[in-house]
N, C-alpha and C positions, 0 to 999 in steps of 0.2 A: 558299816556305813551309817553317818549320822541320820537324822530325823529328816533334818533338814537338806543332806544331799539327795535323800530319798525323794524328797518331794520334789526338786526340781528335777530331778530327772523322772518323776511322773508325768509333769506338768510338759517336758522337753518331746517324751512318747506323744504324750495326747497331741501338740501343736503339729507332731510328724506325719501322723495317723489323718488327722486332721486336713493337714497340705495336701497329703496327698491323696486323699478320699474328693478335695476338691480338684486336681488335676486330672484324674482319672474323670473326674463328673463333667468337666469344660473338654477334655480330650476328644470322652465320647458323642458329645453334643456336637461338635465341630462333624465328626466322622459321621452320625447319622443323618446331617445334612446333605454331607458329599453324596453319599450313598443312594440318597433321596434325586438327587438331581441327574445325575447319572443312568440310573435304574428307572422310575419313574413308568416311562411309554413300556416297557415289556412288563410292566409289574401291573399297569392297565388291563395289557392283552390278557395278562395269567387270570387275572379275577374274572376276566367277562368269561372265559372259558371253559371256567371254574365253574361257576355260577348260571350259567348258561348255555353248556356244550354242543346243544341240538341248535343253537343257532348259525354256528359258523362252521366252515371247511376246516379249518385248523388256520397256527398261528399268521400266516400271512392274511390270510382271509379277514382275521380280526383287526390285524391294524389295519389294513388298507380302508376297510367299510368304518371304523371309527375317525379314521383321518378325514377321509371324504365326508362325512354324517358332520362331524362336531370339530371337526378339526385340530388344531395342537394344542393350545390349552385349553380350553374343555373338553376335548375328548382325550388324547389321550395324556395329558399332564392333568384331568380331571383327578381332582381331590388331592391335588400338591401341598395346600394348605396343612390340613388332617394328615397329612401322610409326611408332612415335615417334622408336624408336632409329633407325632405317633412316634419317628427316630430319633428325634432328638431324646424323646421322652424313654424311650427304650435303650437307647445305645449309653444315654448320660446314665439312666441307675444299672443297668448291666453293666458298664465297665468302672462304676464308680463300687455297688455289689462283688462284682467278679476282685476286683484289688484286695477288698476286706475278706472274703471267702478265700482268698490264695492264704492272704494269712492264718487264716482259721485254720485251712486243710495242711500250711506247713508247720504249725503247731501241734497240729494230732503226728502228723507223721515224723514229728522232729527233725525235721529239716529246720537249718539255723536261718539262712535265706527264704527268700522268696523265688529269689531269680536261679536258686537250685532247686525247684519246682522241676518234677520231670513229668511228663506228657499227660498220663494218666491223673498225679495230684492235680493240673491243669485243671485236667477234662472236669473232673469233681468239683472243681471251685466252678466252672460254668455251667453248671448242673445245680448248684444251689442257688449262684446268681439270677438265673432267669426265672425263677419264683418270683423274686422282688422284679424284675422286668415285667412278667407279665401282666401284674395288675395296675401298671400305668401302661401299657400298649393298648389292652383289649379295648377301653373307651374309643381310643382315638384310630385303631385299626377298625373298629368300624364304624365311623363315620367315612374312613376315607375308600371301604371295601362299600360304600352304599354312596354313594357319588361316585364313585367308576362306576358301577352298574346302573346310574339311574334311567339311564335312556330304557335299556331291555325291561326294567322294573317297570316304568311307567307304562311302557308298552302293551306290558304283558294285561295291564290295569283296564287301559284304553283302548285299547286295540292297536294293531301295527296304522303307522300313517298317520296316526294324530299327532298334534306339535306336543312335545311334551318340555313342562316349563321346571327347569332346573331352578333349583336352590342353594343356595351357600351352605357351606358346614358350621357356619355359628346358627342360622337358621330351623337345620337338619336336626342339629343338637336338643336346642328346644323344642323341638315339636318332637323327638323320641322321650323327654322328658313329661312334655306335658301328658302324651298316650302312654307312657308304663313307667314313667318315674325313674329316678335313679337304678335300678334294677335293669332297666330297659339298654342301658349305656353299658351292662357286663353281660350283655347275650355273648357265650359262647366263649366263656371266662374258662372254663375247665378243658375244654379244646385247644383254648389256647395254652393252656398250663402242661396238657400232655402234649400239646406240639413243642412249646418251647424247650423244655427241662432236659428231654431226650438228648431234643435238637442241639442244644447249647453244649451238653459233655461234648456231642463228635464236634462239634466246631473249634472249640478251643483244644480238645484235646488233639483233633488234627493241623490244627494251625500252629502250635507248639510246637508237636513231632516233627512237622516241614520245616518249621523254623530249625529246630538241631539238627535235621539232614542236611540243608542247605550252608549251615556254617561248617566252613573249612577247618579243621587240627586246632585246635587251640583257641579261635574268635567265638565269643560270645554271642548267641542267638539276637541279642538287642544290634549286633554290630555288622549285622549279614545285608546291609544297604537296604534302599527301598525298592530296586525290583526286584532281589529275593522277597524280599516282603509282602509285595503285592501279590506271587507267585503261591506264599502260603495262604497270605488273605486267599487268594482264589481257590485255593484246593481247603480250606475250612468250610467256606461257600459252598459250594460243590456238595460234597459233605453233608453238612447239614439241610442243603435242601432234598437230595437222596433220602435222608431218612425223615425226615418232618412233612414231606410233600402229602400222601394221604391225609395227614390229620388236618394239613394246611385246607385241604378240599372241602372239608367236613365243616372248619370255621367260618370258610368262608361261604358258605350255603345256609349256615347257621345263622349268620350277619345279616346276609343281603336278604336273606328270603322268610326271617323272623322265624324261623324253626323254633318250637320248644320240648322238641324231644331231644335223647341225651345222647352227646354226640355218636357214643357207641351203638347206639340204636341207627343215628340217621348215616354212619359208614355202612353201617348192613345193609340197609332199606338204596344204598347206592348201589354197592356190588350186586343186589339181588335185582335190583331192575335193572339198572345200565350195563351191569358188567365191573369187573377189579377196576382195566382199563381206564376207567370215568372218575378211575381215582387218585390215575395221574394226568387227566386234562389240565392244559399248560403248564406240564413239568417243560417243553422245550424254551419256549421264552426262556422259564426261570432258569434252567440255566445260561442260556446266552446273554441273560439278566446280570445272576449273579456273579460271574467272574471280573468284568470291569469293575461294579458295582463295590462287590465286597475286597477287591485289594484296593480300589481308592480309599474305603473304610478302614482298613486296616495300615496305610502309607499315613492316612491324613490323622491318625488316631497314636502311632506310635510316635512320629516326628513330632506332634504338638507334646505330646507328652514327657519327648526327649528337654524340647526349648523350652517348658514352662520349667521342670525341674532343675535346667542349665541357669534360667535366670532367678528364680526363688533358691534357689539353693545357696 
């Protein structure tokens, strides 16, 4: 091979690698919206419950007094803003991460494709991805985890009964700046690192796996329609919030309630006062959350990504 076929076929790799590092990054940005809009009001209820257990009966108890207190957008679409950006922001470098880490992992394992990825090389590429994911969530997961709570927060400040006067999240932002600086904006960085990394192998690696159960002899897992699809999106969901849910408890107690002890200290100091139990306060929402939630993320994620490919290609 000459010098100069070589080059243009480096230059041919890079613009591919390229394309498609940007379809995967607009694919997923689209899907963490959907997911955002959909989810939203039980992703409310899971944080106040989270963060506040001794105040309510359980999950119906919480929407109904949020809806009534603050009504549907402030209460419970409270911090849609923050929590738009947080998935965009997360879903666009996780699945824009998870495409570059597929190649990574079918390069060690010498698979010539990608899309001969089997379930497990999956699971690994989304185990390294959501390293890169979580240092652009943790900012904006909490602002949008301290705007759902602020009513209980302010509460707790003033006493039950006082009006208490809500703030925006560009507002929020600045003023965790001004009182602890940039450091203030990654409480709960490393919680979130051990919830995510976990969490993200079983999600892809099970959403994979469904996906090759679901295709019939011969059809290709990309070709199993969109309600198989949504079907794995749902049982990936599932999934990962099984096992991420404790650590999720710990972040979020961490966020809302400026904790700066380290997370493994403040799971102990839960189970030792509250009980295990307190450590899955609002596992029900989330999943009644996640199933609609995560296959519209996953329909709205693989179909964009089919027809940007369809028309750049």
């Amino acid at each position: 091979m000459s010098l100069e076929s070589l080059v243009v076929e480096t230059k041919s790799v890079n613009m591919s690698n390229v394309k498609d590092g940007f379809i995967d990054f607009f694919s997923g940005s689209l899907g963490g919206m959907a997911l955002v809009l959909v989810g939203q009001p039980l992703d409310t209820v899971k944080v106040k419950m989270q963060t506040f257990p001794t105040l309510y009966k359980g999950m119906a108890d919480c929407f109904m007094k949020t809806l009534r207190t603050d009504g549907v957008m402030r209460g419970l679409y409270a911090g849609t803003m923050p929590s738009i950006v947080a998935n965009v922001a997360e879903n666009s470098v996780l699945f824009a991460a998870y495409g570059g880490c597929q190649k990574v992992v079918a390069n060690i394992m010498g698979v010539p494709k990608v899309e001969e990825l089997n379930s497990i090389g999956n699971a690994f590429a989304g185990f390294f991805a959501a390293f890169f994911s979580s240092l652009t969530l943790c900012p904006t997961e909490l602002i949008k985890c301290r705007q759902q709570a602020m009513r209980e927060v302010e509460s707790q400040k003033k006493g039950q009964g006082e009006k208490v006067k809500f703030i925006g999240p560009w507002t929020l932002t600045k003023q965790i700046l001004q009182e602890q600086g940039i450091p203030g904006l990654f409480r709960g960085l490393s919680s979130t690192i051990a919830r995510e990394m976990p969490g993200y192998f079983c999600f892809f690696g099970s959403y994979e796996l469904t996906r090759e159960l679901l295709a019939i002899p011969g059809q290709s897992r990309d070709d199993i329609g969109w309600l198989r699809t949504m079907i794995a999106g749902a049982v990936g969901g599932s999934v990962l919030w099984l096992v991420i849910f404790p650590a999720d408890v710990v972040k979020s107690r961490i966020q809302v309630q400026s904790l700066k002890a380290p997370a493994l200290q403040v799971m102990k100091e839960i189970a030792r006062t509250e009980g295990v139990s307190a450590l899955y306060n609002g596992l029900k929402p989330t999943m009644i959350r996640t199933i609609p939630a995560t296959a519209t993320l996953f329909v709205t994620y693989e179909y964009t990504k089919k027809l940007l490919h369809q028309a750049l290609d």
